[in-house]
MIZA-766415 format. One record per residue: residue in three letters; x, y, z negated of N, C-alpha, C in turn. Coordinates in nm, 3 decimals, always signed. Example, Ala and Ser with C-alpha at 12.3 -4.5 7.8 and 13.67 -1.06 7.14 Angstrom:
// MIZA-766415
REC    r     n_xx     n_yy     n_zz    ca_xx    ca_yy    ca_zz     c_xx     c_yy     c_zz
REC  ala   +1.319   -0.569   -0.780   +1.230   -0.450   -0.780   +1.320   -0.330   -0.780
REC  ser   +1.285   -0.225   -0.708   +1.367   -0.106   -0.714   +1.290   +0.003   -0.787
// end
This chain:
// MIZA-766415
REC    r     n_xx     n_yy     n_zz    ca_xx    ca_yy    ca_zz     c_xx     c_yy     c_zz
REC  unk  +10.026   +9.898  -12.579   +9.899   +9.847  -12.631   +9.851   +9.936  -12.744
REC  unk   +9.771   +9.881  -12.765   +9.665  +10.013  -12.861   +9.598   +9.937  -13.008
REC  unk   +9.623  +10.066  -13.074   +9.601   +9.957  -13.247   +9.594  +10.062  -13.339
REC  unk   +9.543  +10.034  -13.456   +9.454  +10.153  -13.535   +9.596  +10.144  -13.657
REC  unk   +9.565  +10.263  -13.739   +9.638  +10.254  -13.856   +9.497  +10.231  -13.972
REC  unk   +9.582  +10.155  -14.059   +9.558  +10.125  -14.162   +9.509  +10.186  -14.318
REC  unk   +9.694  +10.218  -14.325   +9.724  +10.291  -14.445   +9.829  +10.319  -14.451
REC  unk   +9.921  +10.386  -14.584  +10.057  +10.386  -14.597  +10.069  +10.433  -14.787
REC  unk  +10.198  +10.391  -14.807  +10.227  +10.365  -14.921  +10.345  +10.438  -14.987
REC  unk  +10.396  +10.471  -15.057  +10.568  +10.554  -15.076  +10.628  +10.420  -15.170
REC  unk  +10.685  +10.376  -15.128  +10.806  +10.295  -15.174  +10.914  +10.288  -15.219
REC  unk  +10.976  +10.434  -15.201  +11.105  +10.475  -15.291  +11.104  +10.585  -15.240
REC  unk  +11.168  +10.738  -15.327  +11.159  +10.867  -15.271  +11.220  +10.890  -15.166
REC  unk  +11.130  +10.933  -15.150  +11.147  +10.955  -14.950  +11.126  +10.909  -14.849
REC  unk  +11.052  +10.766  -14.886  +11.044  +10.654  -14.804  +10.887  +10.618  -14.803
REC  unk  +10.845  +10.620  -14.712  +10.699  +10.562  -14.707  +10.660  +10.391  -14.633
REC  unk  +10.549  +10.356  -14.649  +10.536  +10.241  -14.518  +10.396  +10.254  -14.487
REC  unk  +10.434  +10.231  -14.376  +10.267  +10.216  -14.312  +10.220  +10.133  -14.279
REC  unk  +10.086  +10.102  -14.243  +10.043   +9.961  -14.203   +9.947  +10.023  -14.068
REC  unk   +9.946   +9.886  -13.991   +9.865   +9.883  -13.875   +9.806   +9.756  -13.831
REC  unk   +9.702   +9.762  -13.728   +9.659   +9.659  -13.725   +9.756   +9.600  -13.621
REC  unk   +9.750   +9.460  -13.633   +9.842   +9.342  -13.534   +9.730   +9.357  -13.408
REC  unk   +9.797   +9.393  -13.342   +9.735   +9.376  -13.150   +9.659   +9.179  -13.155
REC  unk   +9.573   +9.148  -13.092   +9.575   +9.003  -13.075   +9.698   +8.975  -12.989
REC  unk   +9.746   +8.906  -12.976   +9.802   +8.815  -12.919   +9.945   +8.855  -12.911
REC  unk   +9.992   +8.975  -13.039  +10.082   +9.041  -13.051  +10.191   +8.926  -13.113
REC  unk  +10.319   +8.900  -13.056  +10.408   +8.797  -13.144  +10.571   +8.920  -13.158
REC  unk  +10.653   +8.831  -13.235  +10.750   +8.885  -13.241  +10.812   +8.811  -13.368
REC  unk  +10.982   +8.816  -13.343  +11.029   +8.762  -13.475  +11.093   +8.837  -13.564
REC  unk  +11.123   +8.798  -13.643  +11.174   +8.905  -13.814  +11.330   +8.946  -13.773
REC  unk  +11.339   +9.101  -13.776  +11.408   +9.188  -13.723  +11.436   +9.236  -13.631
REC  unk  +11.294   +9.248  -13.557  +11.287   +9.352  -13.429  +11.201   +9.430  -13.443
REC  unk  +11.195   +9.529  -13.321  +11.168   +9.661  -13.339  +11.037   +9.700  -13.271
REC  unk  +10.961   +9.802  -13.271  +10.878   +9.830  -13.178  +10.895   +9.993  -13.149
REC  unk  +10.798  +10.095  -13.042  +10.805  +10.203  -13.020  +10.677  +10.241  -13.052
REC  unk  +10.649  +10.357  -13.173  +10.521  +10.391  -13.165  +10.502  +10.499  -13.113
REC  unk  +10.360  +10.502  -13.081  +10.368  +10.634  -12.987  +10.203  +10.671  -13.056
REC  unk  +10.253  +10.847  -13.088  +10.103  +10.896  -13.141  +10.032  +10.946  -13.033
REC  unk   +9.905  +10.923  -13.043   +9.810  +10.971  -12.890   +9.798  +11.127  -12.941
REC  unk   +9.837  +11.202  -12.894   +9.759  +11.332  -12.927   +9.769  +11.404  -13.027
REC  unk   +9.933  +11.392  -13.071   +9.932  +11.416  -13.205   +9.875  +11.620  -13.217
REC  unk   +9.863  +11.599  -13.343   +9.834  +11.787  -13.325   +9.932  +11.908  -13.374
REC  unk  +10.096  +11.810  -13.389  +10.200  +11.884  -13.346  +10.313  +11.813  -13.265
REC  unk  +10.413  +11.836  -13.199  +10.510  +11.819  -13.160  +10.641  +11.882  -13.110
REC  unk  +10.716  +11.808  -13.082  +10.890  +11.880  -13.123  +10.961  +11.829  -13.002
REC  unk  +11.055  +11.875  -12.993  +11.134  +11.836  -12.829  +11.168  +11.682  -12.859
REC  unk  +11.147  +11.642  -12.977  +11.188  +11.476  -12.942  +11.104  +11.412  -12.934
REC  unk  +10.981  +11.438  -12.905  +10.827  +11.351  -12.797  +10.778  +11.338  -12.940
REC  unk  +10.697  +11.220  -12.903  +10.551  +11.146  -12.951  +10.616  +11.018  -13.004
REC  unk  +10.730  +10.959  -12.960  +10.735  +10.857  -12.961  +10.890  +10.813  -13.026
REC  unk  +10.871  +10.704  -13.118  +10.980  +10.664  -13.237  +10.994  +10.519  -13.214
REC  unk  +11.107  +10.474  -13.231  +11.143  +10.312  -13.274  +11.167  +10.289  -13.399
REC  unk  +11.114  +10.176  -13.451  +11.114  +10.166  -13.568  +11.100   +9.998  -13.576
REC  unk  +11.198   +9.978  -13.699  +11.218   +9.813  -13.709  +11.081   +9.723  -13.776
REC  unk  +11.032   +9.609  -13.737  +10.878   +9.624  -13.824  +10.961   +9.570  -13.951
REC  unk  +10.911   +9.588  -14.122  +10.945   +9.498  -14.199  +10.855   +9.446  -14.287
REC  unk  +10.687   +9.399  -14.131  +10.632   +9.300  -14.198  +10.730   +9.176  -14.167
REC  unk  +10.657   +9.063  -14.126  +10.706   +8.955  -14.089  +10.584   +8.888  -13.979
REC  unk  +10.611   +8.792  -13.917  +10.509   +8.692  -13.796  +10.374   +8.653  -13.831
REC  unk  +10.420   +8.608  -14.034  +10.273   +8.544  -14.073  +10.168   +8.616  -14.091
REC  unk  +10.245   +8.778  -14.122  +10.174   +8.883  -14.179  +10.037   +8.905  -14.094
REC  unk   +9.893   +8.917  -14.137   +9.817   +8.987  -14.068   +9.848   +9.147  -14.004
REC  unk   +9.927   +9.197  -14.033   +9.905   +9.323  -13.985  +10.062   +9.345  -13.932
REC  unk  +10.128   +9.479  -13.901  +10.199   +9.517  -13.850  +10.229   +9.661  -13.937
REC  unk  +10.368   +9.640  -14.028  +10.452   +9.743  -14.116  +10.598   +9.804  -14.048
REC  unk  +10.575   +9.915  -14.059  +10.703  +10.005  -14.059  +10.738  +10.068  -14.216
REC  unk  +10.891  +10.143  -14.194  +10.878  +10.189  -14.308  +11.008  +10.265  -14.288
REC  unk  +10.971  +10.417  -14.341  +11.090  +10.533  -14.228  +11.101  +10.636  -14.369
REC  unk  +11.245  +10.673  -14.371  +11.261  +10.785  -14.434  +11.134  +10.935  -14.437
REC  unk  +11.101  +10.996  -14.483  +11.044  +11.085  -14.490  +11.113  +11.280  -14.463
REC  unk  +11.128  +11.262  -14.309  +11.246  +11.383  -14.298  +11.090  +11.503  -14.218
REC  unk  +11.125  +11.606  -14.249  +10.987  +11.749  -14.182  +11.044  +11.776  -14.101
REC  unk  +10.951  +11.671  -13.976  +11.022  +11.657  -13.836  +10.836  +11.636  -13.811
REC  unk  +10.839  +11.692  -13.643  +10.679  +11.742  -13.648  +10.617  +11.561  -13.634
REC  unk  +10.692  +11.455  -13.562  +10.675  +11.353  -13.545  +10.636  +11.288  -13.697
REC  unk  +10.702  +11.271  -13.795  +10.700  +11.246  -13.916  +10.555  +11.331  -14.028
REC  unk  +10.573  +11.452  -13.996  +10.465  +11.522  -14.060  +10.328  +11.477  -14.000
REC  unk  +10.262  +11.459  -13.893  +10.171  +11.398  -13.809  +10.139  +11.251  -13.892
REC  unk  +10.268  +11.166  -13.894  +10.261  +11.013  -13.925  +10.207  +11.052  -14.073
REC  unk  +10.228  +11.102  -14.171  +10.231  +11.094  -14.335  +10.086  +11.139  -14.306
REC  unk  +10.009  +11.209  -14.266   +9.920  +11.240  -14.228   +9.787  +11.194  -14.191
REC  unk   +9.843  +11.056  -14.082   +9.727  +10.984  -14.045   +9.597  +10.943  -14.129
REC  unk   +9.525  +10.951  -14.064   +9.336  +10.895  -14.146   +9.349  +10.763  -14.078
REC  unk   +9.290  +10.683  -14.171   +9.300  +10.563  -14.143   +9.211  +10.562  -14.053
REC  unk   +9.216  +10.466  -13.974   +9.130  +10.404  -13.816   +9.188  +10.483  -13.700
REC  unk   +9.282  +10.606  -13.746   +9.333  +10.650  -13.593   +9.408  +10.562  -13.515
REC  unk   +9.354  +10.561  -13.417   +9.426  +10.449  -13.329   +9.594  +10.559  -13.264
REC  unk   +9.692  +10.464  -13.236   +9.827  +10.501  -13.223   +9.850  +10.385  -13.101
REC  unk   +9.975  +10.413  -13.028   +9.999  +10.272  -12.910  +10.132  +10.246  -12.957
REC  unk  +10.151  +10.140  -12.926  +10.219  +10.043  -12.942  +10.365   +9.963  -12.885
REC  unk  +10.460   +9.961  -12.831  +10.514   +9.904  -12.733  +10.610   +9.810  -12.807
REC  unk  +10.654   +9.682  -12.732  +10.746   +9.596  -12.789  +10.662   +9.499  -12.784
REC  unk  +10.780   +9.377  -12.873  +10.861   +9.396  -12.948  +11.012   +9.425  -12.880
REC  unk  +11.127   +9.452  -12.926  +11.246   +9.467  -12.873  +11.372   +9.417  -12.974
REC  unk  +11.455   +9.374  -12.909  +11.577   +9.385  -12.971  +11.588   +9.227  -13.010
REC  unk  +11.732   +9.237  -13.028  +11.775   +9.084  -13.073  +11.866   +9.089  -13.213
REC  unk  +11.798   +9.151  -13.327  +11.855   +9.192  -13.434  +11.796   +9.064  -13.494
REC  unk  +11.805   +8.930  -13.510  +11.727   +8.846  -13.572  +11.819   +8.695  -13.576
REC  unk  +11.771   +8.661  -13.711  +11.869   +8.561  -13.753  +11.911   +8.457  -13.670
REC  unk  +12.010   +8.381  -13.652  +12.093   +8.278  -13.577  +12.005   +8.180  -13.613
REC  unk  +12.022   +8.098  -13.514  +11.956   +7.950  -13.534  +12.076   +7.860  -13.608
REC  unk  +12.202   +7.898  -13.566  +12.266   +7.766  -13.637  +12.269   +7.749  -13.832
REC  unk  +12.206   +7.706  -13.876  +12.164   +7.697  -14.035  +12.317   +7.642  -14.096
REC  unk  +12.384   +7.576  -14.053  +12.528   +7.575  -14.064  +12.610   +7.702  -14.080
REC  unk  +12.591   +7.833  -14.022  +12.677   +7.903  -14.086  +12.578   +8.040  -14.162
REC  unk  +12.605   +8.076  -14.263  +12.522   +8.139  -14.277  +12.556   +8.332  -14.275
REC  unk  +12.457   +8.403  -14.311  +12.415   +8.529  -14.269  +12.433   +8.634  -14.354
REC  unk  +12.551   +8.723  -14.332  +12.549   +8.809  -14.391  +12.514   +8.931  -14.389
REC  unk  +12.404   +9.067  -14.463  +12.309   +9.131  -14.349  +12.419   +9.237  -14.455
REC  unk  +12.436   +9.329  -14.391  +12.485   +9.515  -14.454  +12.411   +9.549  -14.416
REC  unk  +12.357   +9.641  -14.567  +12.224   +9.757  -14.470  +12.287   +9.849  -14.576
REC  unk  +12.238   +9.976  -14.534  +12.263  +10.135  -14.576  +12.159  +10.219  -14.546
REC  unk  +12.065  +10.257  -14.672  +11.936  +10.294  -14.638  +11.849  +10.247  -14.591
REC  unk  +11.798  +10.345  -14.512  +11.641  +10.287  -14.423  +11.696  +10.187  -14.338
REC  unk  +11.824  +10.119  -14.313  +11.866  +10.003  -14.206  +11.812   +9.897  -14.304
REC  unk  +11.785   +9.875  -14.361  +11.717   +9.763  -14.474  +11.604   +9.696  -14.383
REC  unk  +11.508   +9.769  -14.295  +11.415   +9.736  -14.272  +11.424   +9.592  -14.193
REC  unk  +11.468   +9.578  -14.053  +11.516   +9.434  -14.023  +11.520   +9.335  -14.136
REC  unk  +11.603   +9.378  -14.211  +11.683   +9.284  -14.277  +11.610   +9.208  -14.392
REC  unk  +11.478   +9.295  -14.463  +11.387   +9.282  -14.545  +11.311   +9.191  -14.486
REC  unk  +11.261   +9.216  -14.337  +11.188   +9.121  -14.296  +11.265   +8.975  -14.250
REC  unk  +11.374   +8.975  -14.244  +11.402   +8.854  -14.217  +11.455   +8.777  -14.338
REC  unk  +11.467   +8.817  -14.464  +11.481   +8.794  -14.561  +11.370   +8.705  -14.631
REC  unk  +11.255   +8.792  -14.617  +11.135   +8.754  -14.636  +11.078   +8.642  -14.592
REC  unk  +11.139   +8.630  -14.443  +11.079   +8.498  -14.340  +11.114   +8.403  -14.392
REC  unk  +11.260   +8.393  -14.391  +11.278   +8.279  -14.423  +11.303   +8.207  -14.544
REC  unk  +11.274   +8.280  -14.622  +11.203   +8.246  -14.833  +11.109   +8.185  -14.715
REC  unk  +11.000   +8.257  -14.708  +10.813   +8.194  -14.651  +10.871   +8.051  -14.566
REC  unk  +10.988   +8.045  -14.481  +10.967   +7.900  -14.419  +11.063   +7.828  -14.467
REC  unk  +11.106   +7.867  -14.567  +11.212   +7.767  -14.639  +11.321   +7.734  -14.561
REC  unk  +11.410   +7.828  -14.463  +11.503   +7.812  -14.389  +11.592   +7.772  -14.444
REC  unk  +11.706   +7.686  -14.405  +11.819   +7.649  -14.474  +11.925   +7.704  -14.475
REC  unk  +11.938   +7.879  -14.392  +12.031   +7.903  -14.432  +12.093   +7.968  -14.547
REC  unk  +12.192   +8.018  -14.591  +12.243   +8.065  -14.661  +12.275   +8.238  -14.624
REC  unk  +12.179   +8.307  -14.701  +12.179   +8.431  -14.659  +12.215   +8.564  -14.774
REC  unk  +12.305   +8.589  -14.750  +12.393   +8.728  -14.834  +12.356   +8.860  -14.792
REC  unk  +12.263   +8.918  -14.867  +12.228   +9.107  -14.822  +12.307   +9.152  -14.955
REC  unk  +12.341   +9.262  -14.841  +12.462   +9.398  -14.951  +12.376   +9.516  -14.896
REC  unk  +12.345   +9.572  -15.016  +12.227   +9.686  -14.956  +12.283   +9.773  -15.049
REC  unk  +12.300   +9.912  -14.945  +12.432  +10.035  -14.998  +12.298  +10.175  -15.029
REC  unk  +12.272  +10.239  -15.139  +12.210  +10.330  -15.132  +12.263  +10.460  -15.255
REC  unk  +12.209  +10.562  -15.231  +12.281  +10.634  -15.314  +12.218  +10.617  -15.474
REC  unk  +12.101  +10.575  -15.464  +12.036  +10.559  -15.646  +11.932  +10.411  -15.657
REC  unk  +11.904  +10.370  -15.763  +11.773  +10.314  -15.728  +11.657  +10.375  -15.670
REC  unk  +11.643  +10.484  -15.745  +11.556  +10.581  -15.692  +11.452  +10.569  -15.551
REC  unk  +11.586  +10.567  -15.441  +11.607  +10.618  -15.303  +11.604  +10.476  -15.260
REC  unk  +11.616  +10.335  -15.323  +11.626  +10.212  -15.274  +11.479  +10.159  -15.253
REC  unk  +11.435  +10.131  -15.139  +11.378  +10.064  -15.072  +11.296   +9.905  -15.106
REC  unk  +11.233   +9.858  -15.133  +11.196   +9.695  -15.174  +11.325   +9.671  -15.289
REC  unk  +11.347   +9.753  -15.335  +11.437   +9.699  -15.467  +11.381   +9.595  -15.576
REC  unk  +11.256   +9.611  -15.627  +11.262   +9.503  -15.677  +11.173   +9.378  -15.625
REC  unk  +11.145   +9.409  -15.485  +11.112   +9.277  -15.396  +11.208   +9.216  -15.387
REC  unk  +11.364   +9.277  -15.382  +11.418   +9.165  -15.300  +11.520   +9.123  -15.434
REC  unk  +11.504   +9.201  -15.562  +11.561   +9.098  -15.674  +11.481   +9.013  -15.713
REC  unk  +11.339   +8.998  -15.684  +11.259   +8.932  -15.703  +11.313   +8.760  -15.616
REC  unk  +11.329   +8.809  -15.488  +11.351   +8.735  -15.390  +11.443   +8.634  -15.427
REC  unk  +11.574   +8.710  -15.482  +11.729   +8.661  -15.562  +11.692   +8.577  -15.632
REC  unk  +11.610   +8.613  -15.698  +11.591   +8.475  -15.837  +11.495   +8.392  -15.807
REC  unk  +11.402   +8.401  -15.685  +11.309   +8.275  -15.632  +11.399   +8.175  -15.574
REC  unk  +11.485   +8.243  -15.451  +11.531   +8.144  -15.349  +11.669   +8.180  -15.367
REC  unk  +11.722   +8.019  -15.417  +11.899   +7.961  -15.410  +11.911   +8.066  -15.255
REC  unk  +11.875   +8.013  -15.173  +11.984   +8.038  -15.086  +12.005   +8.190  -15.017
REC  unk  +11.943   +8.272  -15.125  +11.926   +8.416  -15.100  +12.016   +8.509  -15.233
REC  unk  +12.145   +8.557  -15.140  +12.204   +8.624  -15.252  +12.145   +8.799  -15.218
REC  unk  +12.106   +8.870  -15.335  +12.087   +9.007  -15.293  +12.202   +9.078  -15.398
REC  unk  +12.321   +9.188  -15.348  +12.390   +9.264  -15.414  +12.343   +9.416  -15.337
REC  unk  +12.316   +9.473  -15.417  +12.255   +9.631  -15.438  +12.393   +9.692  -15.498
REC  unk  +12.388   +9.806  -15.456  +12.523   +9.868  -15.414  +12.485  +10.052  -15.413
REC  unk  +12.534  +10.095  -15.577  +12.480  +10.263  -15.543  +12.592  +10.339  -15.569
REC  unk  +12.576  +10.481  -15.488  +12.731  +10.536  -15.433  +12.684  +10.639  -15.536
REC  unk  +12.557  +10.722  -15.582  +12.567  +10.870  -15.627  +12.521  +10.805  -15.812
REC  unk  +12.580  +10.728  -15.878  +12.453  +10.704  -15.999  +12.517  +10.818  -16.096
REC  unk  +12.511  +10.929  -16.077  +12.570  +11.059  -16.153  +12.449  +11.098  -16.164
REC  unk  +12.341  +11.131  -16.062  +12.244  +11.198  -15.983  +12.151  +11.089  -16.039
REC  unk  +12.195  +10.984  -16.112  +11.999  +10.882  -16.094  +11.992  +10.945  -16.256
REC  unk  +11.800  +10.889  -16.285  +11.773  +10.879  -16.421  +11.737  +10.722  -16.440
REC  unk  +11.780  +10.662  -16.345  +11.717  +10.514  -16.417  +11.891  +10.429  -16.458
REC  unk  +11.883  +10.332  -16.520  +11.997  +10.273  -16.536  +12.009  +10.180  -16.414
REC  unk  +12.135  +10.100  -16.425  +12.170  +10.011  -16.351  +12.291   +9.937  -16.331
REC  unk  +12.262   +9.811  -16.312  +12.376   +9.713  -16.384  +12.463   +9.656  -16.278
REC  unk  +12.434   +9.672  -16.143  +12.463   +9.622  -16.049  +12.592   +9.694  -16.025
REC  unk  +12.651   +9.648  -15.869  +12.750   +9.743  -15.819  +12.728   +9.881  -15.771
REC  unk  +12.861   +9.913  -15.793  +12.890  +10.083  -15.769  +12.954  +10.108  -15.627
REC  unk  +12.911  +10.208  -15.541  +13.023  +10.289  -15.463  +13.010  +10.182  -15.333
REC  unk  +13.054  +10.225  -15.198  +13.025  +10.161  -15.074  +13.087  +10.041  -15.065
REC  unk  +12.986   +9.980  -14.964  +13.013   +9.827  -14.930  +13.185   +9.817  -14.887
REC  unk  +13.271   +9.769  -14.918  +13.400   +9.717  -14.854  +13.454   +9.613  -14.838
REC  unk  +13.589   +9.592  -14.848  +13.692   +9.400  -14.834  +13.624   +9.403  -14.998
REC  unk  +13.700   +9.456  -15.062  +13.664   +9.387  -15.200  +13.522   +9.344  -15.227
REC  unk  +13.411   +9.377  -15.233  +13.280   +9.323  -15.245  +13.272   +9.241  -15.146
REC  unk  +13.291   +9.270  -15.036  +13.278   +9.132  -14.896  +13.333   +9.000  -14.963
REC  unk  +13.467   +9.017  -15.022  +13.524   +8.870  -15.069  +13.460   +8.852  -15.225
REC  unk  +13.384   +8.938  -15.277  +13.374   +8.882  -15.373  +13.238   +8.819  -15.360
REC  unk  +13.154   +8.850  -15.246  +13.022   +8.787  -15.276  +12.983   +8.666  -15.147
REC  unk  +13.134   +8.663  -15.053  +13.071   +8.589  -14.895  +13.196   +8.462  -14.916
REC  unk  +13.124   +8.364  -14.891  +13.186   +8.249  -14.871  +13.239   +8.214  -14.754
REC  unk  +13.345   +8.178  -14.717  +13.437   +8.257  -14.544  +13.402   +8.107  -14.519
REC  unk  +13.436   +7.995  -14.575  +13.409   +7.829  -14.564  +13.230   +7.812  -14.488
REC  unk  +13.166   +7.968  -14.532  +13.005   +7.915  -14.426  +13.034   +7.978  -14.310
REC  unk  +13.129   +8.018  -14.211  +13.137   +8.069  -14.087  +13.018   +8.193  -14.115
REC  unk  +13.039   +8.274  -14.158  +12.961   +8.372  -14.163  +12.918   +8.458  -14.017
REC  unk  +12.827   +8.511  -14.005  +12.785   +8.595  -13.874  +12.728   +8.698  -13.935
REC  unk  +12.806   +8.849  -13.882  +12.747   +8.952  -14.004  +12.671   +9.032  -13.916
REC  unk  +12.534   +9.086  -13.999  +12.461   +9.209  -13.945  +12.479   +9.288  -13.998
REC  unk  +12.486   +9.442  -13.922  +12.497   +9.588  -13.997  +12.408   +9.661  -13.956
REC  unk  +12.292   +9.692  -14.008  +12.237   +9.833  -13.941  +12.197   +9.912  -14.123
REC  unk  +12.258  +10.072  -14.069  +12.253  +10.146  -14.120  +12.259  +10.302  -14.064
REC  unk  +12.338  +10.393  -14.110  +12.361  +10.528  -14.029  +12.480  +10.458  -13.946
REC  unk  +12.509  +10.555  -13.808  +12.600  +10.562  -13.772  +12.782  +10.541  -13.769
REC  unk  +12.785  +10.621  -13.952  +12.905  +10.633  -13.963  +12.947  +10.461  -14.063
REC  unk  +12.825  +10.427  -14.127  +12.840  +10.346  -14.185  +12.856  +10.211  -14.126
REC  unk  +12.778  +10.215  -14.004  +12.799  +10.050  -13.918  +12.960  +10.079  -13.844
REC  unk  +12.992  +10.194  -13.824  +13.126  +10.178  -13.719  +13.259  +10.141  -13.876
REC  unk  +13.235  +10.219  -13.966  +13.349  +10.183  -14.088  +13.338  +10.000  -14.117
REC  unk  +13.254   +9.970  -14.151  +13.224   +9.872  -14.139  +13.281   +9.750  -14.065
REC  unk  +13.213   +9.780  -13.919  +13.295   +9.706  -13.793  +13.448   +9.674  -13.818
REC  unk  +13.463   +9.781  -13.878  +13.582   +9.828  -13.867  +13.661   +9.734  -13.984
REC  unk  +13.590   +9.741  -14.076  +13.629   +9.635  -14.238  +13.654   +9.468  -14.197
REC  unk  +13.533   +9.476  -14.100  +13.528   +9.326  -14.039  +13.676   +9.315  -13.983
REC  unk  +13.630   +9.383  -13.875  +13.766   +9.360  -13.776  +13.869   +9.322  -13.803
REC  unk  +13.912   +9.414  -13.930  +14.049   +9.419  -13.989  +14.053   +9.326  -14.052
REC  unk  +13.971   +9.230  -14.146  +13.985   +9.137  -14.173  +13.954   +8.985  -14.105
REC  unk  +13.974   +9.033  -13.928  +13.963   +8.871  -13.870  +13.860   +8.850  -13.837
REC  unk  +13.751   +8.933  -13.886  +13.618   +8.830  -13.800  +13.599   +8.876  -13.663
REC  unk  +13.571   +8.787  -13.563  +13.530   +8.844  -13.457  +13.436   +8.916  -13.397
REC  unk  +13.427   +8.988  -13.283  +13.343   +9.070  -13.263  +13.208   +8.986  -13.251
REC  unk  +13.248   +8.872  -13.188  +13.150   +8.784  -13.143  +13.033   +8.734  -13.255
REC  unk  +13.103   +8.753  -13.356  +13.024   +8.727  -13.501  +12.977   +8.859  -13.545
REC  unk  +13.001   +8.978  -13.491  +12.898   +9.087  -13.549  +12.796   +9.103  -13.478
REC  unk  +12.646   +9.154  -13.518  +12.580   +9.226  -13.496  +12.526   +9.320  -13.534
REC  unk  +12.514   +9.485  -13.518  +12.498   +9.615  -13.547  +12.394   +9.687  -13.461
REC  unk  +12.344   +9.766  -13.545  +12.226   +9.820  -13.505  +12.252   +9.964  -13.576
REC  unk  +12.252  +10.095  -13.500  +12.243  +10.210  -13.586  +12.172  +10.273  -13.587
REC  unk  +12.116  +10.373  -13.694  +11.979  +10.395  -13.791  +12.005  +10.565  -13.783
REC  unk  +11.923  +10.622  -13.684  +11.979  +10.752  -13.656  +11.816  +10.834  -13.743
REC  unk  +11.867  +10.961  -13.796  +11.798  +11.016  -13.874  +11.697  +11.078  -13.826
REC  unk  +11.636  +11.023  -13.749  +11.479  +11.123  -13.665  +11.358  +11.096  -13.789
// end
């Protein structure tokens, strides 16, 4: 389907978001994905026209947001680029990266970088519908800097009880801003210190590659079942 761009915004270095218009009769729920595809762009590279990308508006939103690292890739240089009203197409929605219905156990999301995006939007949703579950994001980045809706989603922390946010930075040698939070990658020790095992937890991971399989892997070893993960990996195009 077919739909204009908007605008776009930089949100943390390196990171932009864009906006588009919502297709009519376009639905979808918080943490899935779509494929955009540029009509005609006026460069391209052996990896096409066309990108997946998680939306991290949300359902109520009038419009339709992505929001992608900033790498000089001809696909990417084209996107930073756009004039607003160029129309772009559309495909989706896809994927089943999106919160459990049972409000009884609740949700623990790992993100690492740009994998935030899902997870922001479903974060978001359910503050807006007052869901009852109990939802834990551990969001791994190397600075504030480089972090993503950082202070949307401490914002978020201190609106809604049932939203814990722990921010998590691996390089703060390299930042100039301060920061009070945790240090160094998600593991067992932060898992037990911030997840309550008594809510049957069901964990999401999307991040890079190496980071959702270590991960899996943290789970595993500590007992949870596979059946309780879901992972999504966040490859650098």
């Amino acid at each position: 389907m077919q739909t204009k761009f908007l605008g776009a915004e930089t949100i943390a270095e390196g990171t932009m978001l864009f906006k588009f218009e919502k297709p009519a009769g376009f639905t979808y729920k918080s943490g899935q994905s779509i494929d955009l595809i540029l009509i005609d762009p006026s460069e391209t590279d052996a990896e096409g026209n066309s990108r997946a990308f998680s939306l991290v508006s949300t359902p109520a939103d009038e419009y339709l947001a992505i929001a992608t690292r900033m790498r000089d890739t001809a696909f990417k240089r084209v996107l930073k680029n756009l004039a607003s009203g160029t129309e772009v197409n559309l495909e989706g929605p896809f994927g089943d990266m999106t919160l459990h219905e049972n409000e009884k156990r609740s949700a623990v999301l790992l993100a690492g970088g740009i994998g935030i995006t899902p997870f922001y939007s479903m974060a978001v949703d359910a503050a807006a519908r007052k869901l009852p579950h109990k939802i834990v994001l551990m969001f791994s980045n190397r600075r504030p800097e480089d972090t993503a809706f950082l202070d949307d989603l401490t914002r978020l922390h201190e609106q809604n009880s049932n939203f814990t946010f722990v921010g998590t930075m691996t390089d703060m040698e390299s930042s100039v801003q301060e920061w009070k939070g945790e240090r160094g990658y998600i593991n067992a020790d932060m898992l037990k210190k911030y997840v309550d095992q008594t809510s049957m937890p069901i964990y999401y991971i999307a991040g890079p590659a190496g980071m959702v399989a270590a991960l899996r892997k943290v789970l595993t070893e500590n007992g949870v079942s596979n059946d309780d993960i879901r992972a999504e990996e966040f490859t650098g195009y």
